[in-house]
C-alpha positions in Angstrom: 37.8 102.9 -19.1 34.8 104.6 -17.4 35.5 107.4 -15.6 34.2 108.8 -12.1 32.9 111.8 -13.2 32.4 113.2 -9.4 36.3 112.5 -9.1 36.8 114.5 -12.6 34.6 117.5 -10.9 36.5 117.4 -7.9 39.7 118.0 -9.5 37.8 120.5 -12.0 36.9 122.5 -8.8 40.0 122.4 -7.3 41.7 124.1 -10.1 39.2 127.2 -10.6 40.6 127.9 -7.1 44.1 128.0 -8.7 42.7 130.6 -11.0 40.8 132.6 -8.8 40.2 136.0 -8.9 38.1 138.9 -7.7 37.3 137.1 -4.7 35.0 134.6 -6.5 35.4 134.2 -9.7 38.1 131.6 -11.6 39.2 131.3 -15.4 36.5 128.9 -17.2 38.9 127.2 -19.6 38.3 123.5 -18.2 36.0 120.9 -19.9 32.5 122.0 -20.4 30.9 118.8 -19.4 32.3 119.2 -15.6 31.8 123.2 -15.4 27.8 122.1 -16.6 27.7 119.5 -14.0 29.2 122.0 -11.3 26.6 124.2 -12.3 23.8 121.6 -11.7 25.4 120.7 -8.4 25.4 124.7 -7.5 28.8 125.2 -7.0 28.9 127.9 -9.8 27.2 129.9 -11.5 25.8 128.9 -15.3 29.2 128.9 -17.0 27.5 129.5 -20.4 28.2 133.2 -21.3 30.4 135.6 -23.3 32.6 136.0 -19.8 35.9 134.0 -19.3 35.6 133.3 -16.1 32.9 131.6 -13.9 31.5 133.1 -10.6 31.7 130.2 -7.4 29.1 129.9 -5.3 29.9 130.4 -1.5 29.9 126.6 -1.2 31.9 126.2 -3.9 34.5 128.7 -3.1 35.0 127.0 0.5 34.8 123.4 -1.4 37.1 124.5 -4.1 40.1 125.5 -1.3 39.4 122.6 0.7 39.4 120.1 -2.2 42.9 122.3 -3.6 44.8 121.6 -0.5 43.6 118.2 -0.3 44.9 117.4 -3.5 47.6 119.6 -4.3 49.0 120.8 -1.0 52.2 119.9 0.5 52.1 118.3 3.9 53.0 120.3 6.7 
């Protein structure tokens, strides 16, 4: 099966917002292959480094909540 990779980054980016911390920065342990393409889209920073975590962009913090509550929030 082929897989839609923007789907794959959306739900990538809404789970560094279930790790975030600091303010802007989320645990990278997620596949590399969607953290590079997030980096290309400019939602993060360049995710190859010694850190273990990954800085968001300002974009990709607010996308990052919005995409989290769209998929894993509980109606109201």
């Amino acid at each position: 099966m082929d897989a839609d990779e923007d789907k794959i980054d959306d739900a990538v980016l809404a789970l560094l917002w279930l790790t975030l911390h600091d303010e802007c920065r989320a645990w990278k342990g997620l596949d590399w292959a969607a953290l590079d393409r997030l980096h290309r889209k400019g939602l993060i920073q360049d995710p190859v480094n010694r850190n273990k975590s990954v800085v968001l962009s300002s974009e990709g913090l607010q996308r990052s909540e919005a995409l989290f509550r769209k998929l894993f929030g509980k109606p109201r």
